[in-house]
Backbone as CSV, one residue per row, in Angstrom:
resi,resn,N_x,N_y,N_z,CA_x,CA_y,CA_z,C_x,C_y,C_z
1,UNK,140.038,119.340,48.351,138.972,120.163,47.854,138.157,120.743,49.004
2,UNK,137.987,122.087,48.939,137.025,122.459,49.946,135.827,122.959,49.968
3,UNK,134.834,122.713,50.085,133.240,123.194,49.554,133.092,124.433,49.964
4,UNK,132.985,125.486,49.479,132.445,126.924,49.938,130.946,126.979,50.750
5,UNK,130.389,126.784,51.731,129.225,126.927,52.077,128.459,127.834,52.154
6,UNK,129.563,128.964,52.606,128.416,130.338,52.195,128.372,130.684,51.012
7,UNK,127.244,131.327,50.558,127.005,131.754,49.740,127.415,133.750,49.627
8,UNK,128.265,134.071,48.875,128.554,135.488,48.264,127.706,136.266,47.840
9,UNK,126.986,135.471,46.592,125.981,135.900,45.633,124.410,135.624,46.155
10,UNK,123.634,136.941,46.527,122.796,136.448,46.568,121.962,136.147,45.771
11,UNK,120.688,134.754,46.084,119.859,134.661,45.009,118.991,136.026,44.560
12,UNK,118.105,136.289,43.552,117.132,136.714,43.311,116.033,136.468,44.329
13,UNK,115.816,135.712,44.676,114.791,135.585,45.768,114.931,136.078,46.995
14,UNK,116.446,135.808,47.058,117.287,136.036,48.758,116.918,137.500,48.590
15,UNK,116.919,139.009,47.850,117.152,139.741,47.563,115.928,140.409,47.728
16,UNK,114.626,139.740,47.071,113.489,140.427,47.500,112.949,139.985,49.128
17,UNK,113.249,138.929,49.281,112.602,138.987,50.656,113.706,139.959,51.665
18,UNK,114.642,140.232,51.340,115.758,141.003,52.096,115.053,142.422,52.066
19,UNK,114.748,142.877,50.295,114.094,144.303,50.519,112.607,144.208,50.991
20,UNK,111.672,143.713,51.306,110.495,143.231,51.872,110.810,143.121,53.580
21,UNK,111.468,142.836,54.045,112.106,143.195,55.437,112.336,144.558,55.425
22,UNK,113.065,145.245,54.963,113.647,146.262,54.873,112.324,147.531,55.021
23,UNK,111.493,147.306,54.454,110.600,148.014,53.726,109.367,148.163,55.239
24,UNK,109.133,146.809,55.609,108.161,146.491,57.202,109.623,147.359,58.299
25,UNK,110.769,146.895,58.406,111.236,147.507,59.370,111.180,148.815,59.194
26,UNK,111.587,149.355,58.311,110.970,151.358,58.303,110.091,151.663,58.780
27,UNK,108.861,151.110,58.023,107.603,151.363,58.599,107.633,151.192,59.810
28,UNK,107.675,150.062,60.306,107.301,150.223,62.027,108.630,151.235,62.488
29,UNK,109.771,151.302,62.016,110.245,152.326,62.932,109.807,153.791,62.673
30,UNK,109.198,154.376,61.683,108.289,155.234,61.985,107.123,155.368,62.627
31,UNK,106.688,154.519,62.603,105.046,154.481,63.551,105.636,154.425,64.965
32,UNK,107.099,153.849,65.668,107.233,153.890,66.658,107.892,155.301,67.389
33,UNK,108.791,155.464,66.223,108.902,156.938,66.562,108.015,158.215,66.849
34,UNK,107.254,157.960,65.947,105.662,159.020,66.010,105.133,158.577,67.286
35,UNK,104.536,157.184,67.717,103.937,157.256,69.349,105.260,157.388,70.399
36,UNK,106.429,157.501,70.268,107.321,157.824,71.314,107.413,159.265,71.633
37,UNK,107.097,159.994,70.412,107.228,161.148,70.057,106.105,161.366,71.371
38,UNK,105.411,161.246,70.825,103.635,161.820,71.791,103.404,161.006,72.976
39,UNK,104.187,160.052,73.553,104.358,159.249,74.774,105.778,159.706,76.033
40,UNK,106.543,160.003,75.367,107.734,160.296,76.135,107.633,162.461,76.120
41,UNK,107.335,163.133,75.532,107.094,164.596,75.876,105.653,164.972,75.923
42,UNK,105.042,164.140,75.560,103.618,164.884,76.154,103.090,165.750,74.835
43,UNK,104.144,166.644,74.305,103.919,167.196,72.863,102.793,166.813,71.912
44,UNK,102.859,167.605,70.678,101.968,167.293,70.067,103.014,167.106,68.699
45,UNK,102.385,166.400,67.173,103.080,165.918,66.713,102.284,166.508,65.654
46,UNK,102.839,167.126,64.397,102.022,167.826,63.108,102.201,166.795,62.403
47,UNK,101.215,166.629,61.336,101.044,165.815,60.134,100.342,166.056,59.087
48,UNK,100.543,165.511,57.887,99.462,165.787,57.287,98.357,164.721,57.018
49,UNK,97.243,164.885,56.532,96.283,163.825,56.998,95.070,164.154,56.409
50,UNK,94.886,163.269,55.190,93.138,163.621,54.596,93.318,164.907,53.729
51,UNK,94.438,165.375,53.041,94.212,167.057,52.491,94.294,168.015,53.920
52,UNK,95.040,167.832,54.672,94.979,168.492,56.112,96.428,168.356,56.550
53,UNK,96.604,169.712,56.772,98.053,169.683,58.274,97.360,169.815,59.029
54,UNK,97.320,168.762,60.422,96.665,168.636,61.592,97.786,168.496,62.642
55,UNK,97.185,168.896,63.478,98.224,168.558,65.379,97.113,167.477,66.165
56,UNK,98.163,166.705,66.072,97.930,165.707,67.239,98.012,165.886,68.641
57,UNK,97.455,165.416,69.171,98.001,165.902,71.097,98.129,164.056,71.478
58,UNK,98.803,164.288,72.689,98.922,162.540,72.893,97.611,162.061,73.412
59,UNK,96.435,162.954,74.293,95.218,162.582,74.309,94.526,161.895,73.070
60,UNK,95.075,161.832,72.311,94.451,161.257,70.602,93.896,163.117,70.095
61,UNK,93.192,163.820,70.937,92.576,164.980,70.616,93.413,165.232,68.824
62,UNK,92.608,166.061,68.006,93.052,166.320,66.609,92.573,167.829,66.266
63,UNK,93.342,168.765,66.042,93.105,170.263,65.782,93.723,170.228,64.068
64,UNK,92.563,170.357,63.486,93.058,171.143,61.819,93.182,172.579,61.976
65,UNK,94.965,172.349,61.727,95.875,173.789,61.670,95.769,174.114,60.114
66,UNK,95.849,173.991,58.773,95.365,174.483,57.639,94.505,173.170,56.613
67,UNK,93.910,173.538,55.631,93.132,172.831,54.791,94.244,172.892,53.617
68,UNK,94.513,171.809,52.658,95.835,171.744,51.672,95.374,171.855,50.792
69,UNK,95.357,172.674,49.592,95.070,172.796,47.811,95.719,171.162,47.523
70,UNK,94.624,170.865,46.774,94.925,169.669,45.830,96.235,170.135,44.966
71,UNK,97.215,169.023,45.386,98.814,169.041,45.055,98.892,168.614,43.163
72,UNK,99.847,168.820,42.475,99.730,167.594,41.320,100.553,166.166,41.402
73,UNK,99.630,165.840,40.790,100.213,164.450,40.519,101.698,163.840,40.334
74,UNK,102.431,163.261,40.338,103.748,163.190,39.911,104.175,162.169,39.949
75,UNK,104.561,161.082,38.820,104.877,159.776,38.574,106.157,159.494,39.103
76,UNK,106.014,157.913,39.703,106.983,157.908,40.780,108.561,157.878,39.877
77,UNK,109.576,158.431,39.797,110.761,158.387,39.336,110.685,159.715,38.465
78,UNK,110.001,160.694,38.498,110.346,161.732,37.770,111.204,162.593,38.502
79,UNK,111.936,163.235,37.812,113.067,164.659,38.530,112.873,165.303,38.162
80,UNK,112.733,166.361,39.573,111.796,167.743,39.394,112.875,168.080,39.759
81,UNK,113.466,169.566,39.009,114.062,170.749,39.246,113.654,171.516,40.052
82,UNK,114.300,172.778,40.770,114.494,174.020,41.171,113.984,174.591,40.102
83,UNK,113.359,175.570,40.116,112.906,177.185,39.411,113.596,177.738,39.750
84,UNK,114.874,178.980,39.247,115.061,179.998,39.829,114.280,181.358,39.692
């Protein structure tokens, strides 16, 4: 008889802490990309921010390039079409 030790199936539990990792590693690899962005070229980096597309400079400095119309709302899992 031979005991299988690994496990195939993961638990339910195994599964959320797997997507809970998943979820922190994105994040920081965006936040690291954004200060590499503005650390390694000197560049400036657009965003939006507060109802604002703004430019960043790597000095921290902050220039509001337009002011944004209040967007609508949209519940998370809806599918929005194309208009032609």
């Amino acid at each position: 008889m031979s005991t299988n030790t690994n496990r195939t199936i993961p638990t339910e539990r195994g599964m959320r802490i797997a997507e809970r990792r998943i979820l922190v590693a994105a994040a920081q690899a965006g936040h690291e990309a954004y200060w590499n962005t503005l650390r390694q070229t000197g560049a400036v980096t657009v965003k939006a921010a507060s109802g604002e597309i703004v430019e960043r400079k790597r000095d921290g400095s902050v220039k509001v390039i337009k002011h944004l119309s209040i967007g609508k709302r949209v519940k998370p899992g809806t599918i929005l079409k194309r208009v032609k």
